[in-house]
TORRO-662091 format. One record per residue (C-alpha): x, y, z. Coordinates in steps of 0.5 Angstrom, whole numbers. Each point is the difference from the previous one (the first is absolute). Layout:
BEGIN
SITE    px    py    pz
SITE     X     Y     Z
...
# end
This chain:
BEGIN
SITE    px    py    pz
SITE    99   274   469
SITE    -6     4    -4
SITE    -4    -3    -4
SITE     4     1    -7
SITE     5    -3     2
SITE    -4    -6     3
SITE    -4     0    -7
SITE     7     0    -5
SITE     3    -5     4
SITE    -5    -6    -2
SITE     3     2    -7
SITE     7     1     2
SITE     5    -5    -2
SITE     2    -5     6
SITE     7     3    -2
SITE     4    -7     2
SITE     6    -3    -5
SITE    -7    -3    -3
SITE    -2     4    -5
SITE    -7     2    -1
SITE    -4     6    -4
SITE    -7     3     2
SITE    -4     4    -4
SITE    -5     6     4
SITE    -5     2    -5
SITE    -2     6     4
SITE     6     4     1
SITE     3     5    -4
SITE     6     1    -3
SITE     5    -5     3
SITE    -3     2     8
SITE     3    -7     1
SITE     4    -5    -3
SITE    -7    -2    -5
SITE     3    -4    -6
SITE    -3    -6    -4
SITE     7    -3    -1
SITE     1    -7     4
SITE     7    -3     1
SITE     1    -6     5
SITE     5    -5     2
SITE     5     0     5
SITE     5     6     1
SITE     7    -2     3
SITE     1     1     8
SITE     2     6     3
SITE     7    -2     3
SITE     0     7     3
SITE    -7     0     4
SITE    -2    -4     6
SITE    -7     0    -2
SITE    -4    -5    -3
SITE    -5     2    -6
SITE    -3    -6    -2
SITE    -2    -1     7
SITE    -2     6     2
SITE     1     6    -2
SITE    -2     8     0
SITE    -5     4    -4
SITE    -1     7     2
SITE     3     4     5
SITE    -3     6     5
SITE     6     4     3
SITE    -1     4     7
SITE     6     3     1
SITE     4     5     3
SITE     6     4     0
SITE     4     2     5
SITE     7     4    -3
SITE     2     1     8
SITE     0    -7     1
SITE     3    -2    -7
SITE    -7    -6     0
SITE    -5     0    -5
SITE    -7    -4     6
SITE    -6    -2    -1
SITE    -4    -6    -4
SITE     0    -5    -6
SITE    -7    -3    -1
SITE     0    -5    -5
SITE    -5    -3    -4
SITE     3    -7    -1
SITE    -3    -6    -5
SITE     1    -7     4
SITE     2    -5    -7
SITE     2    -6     4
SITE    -5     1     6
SITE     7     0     5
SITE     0     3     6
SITE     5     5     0
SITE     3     5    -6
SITE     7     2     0
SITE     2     8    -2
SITE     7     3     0
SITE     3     4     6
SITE     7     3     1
SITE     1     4     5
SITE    -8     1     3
SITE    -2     1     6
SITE    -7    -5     0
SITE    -4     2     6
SITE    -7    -3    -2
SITE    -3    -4    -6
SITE    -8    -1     0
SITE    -5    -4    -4
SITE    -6     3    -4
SITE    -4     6     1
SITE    -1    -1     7
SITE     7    -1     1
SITE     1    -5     4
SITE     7    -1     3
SITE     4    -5    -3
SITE     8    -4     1
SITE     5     2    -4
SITE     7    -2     0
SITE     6     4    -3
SITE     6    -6    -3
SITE     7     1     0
SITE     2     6    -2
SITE     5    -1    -7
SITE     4     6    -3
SITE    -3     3    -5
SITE    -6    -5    -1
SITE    -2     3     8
SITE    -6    -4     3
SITE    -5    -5    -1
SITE    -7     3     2
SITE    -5    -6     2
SITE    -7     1     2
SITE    -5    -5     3
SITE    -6     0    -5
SITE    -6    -4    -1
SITE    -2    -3    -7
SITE    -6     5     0
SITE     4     6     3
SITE     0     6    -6
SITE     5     6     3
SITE     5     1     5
SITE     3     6     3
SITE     6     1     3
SITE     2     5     5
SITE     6     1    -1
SITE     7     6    -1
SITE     6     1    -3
SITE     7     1     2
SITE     5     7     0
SITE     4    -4    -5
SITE    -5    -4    -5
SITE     4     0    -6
SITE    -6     2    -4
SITE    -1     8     3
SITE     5     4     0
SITE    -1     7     5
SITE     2     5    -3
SITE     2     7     7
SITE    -3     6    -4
SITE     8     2    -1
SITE     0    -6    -5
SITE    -6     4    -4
SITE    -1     5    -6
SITE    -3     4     4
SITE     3    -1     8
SITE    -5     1     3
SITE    -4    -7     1
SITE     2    -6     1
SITE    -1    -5    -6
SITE    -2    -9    -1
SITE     0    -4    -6
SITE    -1    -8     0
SITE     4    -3    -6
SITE    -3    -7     1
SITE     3    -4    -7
SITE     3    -6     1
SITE    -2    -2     7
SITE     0     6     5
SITE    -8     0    -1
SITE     0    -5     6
SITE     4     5     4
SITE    -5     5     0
SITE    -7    -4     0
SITE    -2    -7     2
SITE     0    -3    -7
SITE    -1    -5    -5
SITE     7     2    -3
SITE     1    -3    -7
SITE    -1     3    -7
SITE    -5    -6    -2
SITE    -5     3     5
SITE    -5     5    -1
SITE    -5     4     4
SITE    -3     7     0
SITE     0     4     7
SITE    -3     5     3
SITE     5     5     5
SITE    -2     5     5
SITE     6     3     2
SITE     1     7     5
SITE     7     4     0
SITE     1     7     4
SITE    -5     4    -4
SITE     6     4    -3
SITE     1    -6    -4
SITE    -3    -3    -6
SITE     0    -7    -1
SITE     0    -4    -7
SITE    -1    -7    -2
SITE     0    -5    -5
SITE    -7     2    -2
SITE    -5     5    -1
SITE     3     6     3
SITE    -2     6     4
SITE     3     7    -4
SITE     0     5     5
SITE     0     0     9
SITE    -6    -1     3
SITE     1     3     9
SITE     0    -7     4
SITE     6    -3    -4
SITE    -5    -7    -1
SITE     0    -2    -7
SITE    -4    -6    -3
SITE     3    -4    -6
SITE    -4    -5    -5
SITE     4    -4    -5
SITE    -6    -4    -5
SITE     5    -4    -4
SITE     4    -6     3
SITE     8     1     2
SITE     5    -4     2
SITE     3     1     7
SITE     6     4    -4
SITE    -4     6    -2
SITE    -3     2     7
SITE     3     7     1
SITE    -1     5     4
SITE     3     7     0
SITE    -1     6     5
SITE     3     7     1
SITE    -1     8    -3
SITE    -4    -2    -6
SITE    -3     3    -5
SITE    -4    -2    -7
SITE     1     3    -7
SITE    -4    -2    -5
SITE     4    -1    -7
SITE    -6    -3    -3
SITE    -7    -4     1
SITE     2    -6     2
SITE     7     3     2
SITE     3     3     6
SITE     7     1     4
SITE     0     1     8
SITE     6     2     2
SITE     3     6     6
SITE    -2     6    -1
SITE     7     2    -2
SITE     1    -6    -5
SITE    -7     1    -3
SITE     2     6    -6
SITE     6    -3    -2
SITE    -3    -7     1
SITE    -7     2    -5
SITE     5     3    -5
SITE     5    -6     0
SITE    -6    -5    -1
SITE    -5     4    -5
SITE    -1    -5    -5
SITE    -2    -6     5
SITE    -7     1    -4
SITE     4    -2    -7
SITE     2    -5     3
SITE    -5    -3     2
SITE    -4     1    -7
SITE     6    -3    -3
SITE     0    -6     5
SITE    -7    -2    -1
SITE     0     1    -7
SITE     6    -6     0
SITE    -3    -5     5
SITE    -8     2     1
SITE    -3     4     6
SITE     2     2     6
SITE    -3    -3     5
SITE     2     3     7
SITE    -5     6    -1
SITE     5     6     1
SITE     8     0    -1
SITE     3     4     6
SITE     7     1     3
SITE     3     2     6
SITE     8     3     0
SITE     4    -3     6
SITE     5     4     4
SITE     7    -3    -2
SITE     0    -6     4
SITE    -4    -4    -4
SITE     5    -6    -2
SITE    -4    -1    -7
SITE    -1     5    -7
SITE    -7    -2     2
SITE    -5    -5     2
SITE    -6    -2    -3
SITE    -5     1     5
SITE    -7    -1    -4
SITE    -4     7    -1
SITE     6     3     3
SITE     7     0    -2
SITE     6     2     4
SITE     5     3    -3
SITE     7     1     2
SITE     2     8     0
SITE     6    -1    -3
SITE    -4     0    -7
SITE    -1     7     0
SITE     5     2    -4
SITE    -3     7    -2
SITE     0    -2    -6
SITE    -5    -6    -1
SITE     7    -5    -3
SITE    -2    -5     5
SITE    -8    -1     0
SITE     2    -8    -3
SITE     0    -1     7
SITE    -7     2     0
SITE    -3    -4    -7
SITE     3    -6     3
SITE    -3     1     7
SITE    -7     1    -4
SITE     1    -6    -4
SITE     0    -4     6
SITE    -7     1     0
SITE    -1    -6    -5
SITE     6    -3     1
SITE     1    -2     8
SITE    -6     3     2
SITE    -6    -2    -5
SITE     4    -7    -1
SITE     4    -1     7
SITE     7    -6    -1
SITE    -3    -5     5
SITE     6    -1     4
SITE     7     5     0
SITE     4    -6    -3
SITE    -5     3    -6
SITE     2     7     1
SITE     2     1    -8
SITE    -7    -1    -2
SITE    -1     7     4
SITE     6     3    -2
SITE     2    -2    -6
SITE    -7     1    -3
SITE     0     8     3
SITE     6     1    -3
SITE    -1    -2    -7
SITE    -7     4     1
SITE     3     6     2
SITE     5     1    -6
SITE    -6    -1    -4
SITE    -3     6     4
SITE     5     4    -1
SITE     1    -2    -7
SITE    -7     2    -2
SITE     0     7     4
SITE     8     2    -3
SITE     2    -5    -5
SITE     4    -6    -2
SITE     6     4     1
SITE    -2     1     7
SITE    -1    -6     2
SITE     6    -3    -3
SITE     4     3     5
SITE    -3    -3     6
SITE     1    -7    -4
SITE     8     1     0
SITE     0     3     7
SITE    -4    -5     3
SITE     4    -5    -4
SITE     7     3     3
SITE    -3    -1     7
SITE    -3    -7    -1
SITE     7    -3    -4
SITE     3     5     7
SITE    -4    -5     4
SITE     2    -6    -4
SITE     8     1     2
SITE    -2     2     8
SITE    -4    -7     2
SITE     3    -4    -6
SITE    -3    -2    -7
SITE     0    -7     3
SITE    -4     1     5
SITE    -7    -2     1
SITE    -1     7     3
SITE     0     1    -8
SITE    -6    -4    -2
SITE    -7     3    -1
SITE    -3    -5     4
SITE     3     0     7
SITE     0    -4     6
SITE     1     4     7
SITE    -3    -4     5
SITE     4     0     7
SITE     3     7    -3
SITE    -3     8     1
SITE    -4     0    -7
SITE     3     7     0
SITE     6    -4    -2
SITE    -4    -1    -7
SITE    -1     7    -1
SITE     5     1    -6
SITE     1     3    -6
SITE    -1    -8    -2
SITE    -7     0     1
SITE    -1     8    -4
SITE     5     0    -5
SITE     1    -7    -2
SITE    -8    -1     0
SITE    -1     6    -4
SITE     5    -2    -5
SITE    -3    -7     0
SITE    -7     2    -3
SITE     4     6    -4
SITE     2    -7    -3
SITE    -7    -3    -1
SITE    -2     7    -2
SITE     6    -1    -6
SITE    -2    -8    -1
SITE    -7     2    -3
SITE    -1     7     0
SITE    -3     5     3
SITE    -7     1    -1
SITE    -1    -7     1
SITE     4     0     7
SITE    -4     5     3
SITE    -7    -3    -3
SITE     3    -5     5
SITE     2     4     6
SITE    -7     4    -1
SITE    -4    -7     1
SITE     5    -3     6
SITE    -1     6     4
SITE    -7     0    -1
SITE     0    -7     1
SITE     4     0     8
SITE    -3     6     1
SITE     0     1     7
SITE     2    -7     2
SITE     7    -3     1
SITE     4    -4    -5
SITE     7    -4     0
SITE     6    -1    -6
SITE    -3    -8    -2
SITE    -7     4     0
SITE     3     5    -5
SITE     4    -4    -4
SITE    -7    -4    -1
SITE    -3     6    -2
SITE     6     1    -5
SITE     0    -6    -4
SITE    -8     0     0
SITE    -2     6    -1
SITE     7     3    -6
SITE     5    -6    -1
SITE    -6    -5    -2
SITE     4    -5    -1
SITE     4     3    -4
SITE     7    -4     1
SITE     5     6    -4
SITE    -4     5     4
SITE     2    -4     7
SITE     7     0    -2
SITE     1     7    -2
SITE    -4     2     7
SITE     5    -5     4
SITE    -4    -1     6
SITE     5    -3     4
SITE     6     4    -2
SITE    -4     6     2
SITE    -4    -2     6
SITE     4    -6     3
SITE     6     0    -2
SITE     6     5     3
SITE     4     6    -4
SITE    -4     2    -6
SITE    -1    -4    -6
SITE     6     0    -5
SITE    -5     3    -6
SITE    -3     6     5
SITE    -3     6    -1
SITE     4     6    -1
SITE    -2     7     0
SITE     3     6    -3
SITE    -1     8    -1
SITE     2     4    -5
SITE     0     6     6
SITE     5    -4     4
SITE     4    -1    -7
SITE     2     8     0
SITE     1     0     7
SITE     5    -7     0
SITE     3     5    -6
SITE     0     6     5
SITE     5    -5     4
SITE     3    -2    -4
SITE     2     7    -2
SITE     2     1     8
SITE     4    -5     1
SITE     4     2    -7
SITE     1     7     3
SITE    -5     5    -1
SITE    -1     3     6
SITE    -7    -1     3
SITE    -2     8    -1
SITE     0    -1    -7
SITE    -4    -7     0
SITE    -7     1    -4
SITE    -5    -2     5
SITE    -6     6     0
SITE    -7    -3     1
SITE     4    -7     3
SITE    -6    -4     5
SITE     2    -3     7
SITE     0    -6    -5
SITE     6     2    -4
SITE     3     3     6
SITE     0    -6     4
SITE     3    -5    -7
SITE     6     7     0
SITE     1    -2     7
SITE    -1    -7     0
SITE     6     0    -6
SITE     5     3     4
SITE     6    -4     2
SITE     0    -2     7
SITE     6     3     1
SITE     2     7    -2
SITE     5     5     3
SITE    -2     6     4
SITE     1     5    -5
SITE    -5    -3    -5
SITE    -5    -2     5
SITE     1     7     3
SITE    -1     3    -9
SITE    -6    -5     0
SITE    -4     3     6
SITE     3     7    -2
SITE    -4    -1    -7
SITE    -7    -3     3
SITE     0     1     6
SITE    -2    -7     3
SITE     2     1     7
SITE    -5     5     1
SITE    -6    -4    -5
SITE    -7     1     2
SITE     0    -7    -3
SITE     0    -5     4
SITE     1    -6    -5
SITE     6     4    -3
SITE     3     2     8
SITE    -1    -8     2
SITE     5    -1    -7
SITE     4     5     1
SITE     2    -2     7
SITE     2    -7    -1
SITE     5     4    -4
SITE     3     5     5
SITE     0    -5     5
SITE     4    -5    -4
SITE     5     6    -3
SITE     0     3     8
SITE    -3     6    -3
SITE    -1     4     6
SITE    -2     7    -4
SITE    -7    -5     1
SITE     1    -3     7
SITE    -5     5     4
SITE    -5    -1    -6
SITE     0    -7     1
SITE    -1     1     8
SITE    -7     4    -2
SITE    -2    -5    -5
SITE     1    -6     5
SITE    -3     5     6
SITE    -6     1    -4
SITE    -2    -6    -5
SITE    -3    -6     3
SITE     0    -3    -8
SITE     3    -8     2
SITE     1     0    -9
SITE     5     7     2
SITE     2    -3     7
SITE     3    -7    -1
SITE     5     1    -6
SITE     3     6     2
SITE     0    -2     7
SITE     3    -7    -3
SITE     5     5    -4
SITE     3     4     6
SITE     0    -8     4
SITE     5    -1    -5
SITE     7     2     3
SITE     0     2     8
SITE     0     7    -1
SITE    -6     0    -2
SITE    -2    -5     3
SITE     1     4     7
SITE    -3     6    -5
SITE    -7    -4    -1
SITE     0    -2     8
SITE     1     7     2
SITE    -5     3    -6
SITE    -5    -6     2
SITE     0     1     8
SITE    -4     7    -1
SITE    -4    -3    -6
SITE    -2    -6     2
SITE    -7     3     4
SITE    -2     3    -7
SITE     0    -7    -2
SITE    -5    -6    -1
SITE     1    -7     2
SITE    -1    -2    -7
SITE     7     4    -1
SITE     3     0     7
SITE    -1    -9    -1
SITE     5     1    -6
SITE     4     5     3
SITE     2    -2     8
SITE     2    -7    -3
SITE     5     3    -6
SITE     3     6     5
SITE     1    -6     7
# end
């Protein structure tokens, strides 16, 4: 470890569920986690880790590792530097199908036990390490399994440009583990330094300051100054190459995505002049992202200083970069201020949804914004029917233990938690409410918090006592309480009315021809579609497509849609695209519903098994979890 990184972690935050600040008067900018704010107090346990914070716990990381694309492995070493709170003699991290060759003591490296727990899907493996109460790092020597649920291998086939094979990690919510030795809760920060060789063909890129152009050898190093949770380790490698957008903007993608990518996310920089103007600087340095090949199983995933982002949000026409505004605004709401534990994913998600609308309503208008309102609130009342409106899956503040947290990651937590603080923003204002949002993101900047220490924070710092304000907040009904409150919130759209009145035109009998829906966006396109009936006669399904050619959509969002339909109706006219689309996209957001729809009746059942059975190695785990228990 060089000297840096030695002098960074006397400042660095321990990063256990005990919250602590540090403030390091000679570095710039934020070249580390320096902040004058100071939080205690004990955060809740993390029934998803192993491991045991209070006790023992990491502060930075030096990866040393290697990738092998024959092998499908990724080998090398996990030095930790640790800080040994209760002077105990062992720290515990978590692994799930790891190979542990060897752990070392110290700077000499002395050999030191181990002992690998029983295995438990899908928590994997307590890792403990024999330490003594004076020991200050561990190293572990260590390499994945071919089927480490958090990379996926991609064969050149699989690629834009087919001629290079292709890695990505998807690490969030528990998948860290798979890849690294690791720490791996949300309530845990560390910073980390990576060394990483791949065939020199390859560039690699992580979740830090990254390379912009292929050196000869294929090693790369790697240096992240701001503590992260274990869910934001990521790497990428593959035939990358960099375009600037702006100064601290960029896009890295396959030479043969990279124009059409540049063109689709232009206004990045806007973006992010419109972020900071709401919610204060931004402080990861530079705002970079990294376009997948179409397996990846999420829109995006907010990996700090470098997003990655799904394709299927190159619409050709810049109608989808909402996506992009929201993984940005997870750089204060997730990233800068981490939920504690995944029973507190709504304080990650339902904050950056609220965040991106506000993004998107400062770049293109209220009217803008207030179709992704209604379309989010058509998703969440759909979440709603399909897990039960008296489920205690529908609360805000969940409880997972003994289940997959991925089991958490609903419309619930985005869309229930937007509406819960588009309530508050409608109770005292919203020049008040984003005063408020300003000081608590710079109050937990780069620490973690949980719902109880949130809620404090609201009644201090902006219902004050204030009885009639609590009421019409209703903290319980909104947070701990399942459904949604009788009084809620529900957005509207003047955009949205002239396309419910363009419907309404239809089904009385205009022909879809004669519809006035020139300069409609994807939005009033999807609201049309989601409009329509579930059943329809061939004939009119056939007008339909006639009139606005959906089967041959460019636009992923609006052929996702539109499939349910041709599916439900067996509009065959519809079937091959629906093959390709299920081919070639990984997105678990698309996959889920319409696997589920063609699931629905045994022919389409028997369809979905035969589609799935080529499909499936185009799939990540995060996906193929779903979709082997829902087509068995």
């Amino acid at each position: 470890m060089n000297k840096t990184y030695r002098y960074l972690l006397g400042c660095c935050v321990a990063g256990s569920l005990m919250l602590t600040s540090c403030n390091n008067q000679n570095a710039k900018s934020d070249q580390t986690m320096s902040t004058t704010e100071e939080n205690s107090g004990t955060l809740p346990r993390d029934v998803h880790s192993y491991s045991k914070p209070t006790e023992a716990v990491t502060k930075h990381l030096d990866l040393d590792i290697a990738v092998d694309f024959e092998q499908k492995i990724i080998s090398g070493t996990a030095t930790y530097q640790i800080e040994n709170l209760a002077k105990t003699d062992e720290i515990i991290l978590d692994a799930r199908d790891l190979q542990i060759e060897k752990v070392f003591l110290g700077d000499e490296r002395t050999e030191t036990t181990f002992k690998l727990g029983e295995a438990k899907e899908p928590f994997g493996q307590p890792l403990s390490i024999a330490i003594k109460p004076e020991t200050k790092s561990i190293t572990i020597q260590y390499s994945t399994s071919p089927e480490a649920a958090a990379l996926q291998w991609l064969n050149p086939q699989q690629t834009a440009g087919k001629q290079y094979p292709f890695l990505f990690t998807q690490s969030q919510a528990i998948l860290a583990r798979t890849w690294i030795p690791i720490q791996d809760s949300p309530g845990i920060r560390i910073t980390y330094s990576a060394k990483v060789k791949v065939p020199k063909e390859l560039l690699a890129v992580m979740s830090a300051e990254n390379p912009q152009q292929k050196n000869a050898t294929g090693e790369y190093k790697f240096f992240m100054r701001q503590p992260i949770p274990s869910y934001l380790m990521a790497l990428s490698a593959g035939d990358l190459v960099f375009r600037p957008i702006g100064e601290k903007t960029g896009i890295y993608a396959e030479p043969a995505t990279i124009d059409a990518a540049a063109y689709e996310f232009a206004e990045m920089d806007k973006m992010l002049v419109a972020a900071e103007k709401l919610y204060g600087r931004y402080r990861w340095d530079r705002y970079d992202l990294l376009v997948l090949p179409p397996s990846f199983p999420f829109g995006g995933m907010e990996n700090p200083r470098l997003t990655f982002v799904t394709p299927t949000v190159l619409a050709k026409d810049r109608s989808l970069t909402s996506l992009i505004a929201h993984e940005l605004a997870h750089s204060w709401s997730g990233n800068l201020v981490t939920n504690a534990t995944w029973n507190d994913f709504w304080l990650n998600e339902g904050f950056t949804v609220y965040f991106e609308q506000r993004i998107m309503e400062e770049l293109y208008g209220k009217e803008y914004a207030d179709m992704l309102q209604v379309l989010g609130y058509q998703d969440l009342q759909h979440t709603l029917d399909d897990i039960g409106r008296d489920s205690e899956d529908t609360r805000l503040k969940l409880d997972l233990e003994g289940r997959d947290p991925d089991e958490g990651l609903t419309d619930i937590a985005y869309e229930k938690g937007n509406f819960f603080l588009k309530n508050i923003e409608a109770a005292v204002g919203r020049e008040r409410f984003d005063a408020f949002l300003n000081k608590y993101f710079k109050t937990f900047a780069f620490q973690t918090t949980d719902t109880d220490r949130f809620l404090n924070f609201l009644k201090s710092e902006l219902i004050r006592g204030d009885e009639q304000l609590e009421e019409k907040i209703n903290i319980n009904g909104w947070v701990y309480s399942p459904g949604l409150p009788e009084n809620h919130y529900k957005p509207s759209s003047s955009r949205f009315a002239n396309v419910e009145q363009a419907y309404t035109s239809w089904s009385q009998g205009t022909p879809a021809a004669q519809l006035q829906t020139q300069d409609w966006s994807s939005h009033e396109w999807l609201h049309f579609i989601r409009l329509l009936p579930e059943q329809m006669p061939q004939q009119q399904m056939a007008a339909l497509d006639k009139a606005f050619n959906f089967t041959n959509s460019g636009n992923s969002e609006i052929l996702a849609a539109w499939f349910l339909h041709t599916i439900r109706n067996n509009y065959t006219a519809a079937d091959q695209a629906l093959d390709n689309f299920l081919t070639h996209v990984g997105r678990r957001k698309f996959l889920v519903p319409i696997y589920k729809a063609l699931a629905a009746t045994p022919a389409g059942k028997r369809k979905a098994a035969a589609i799935y059975a080529k499909a499936r190695p185009n799939y990540h785990a995060v996906s193929t979890s779903t979709l082997d228990e829902m087509l068995k």
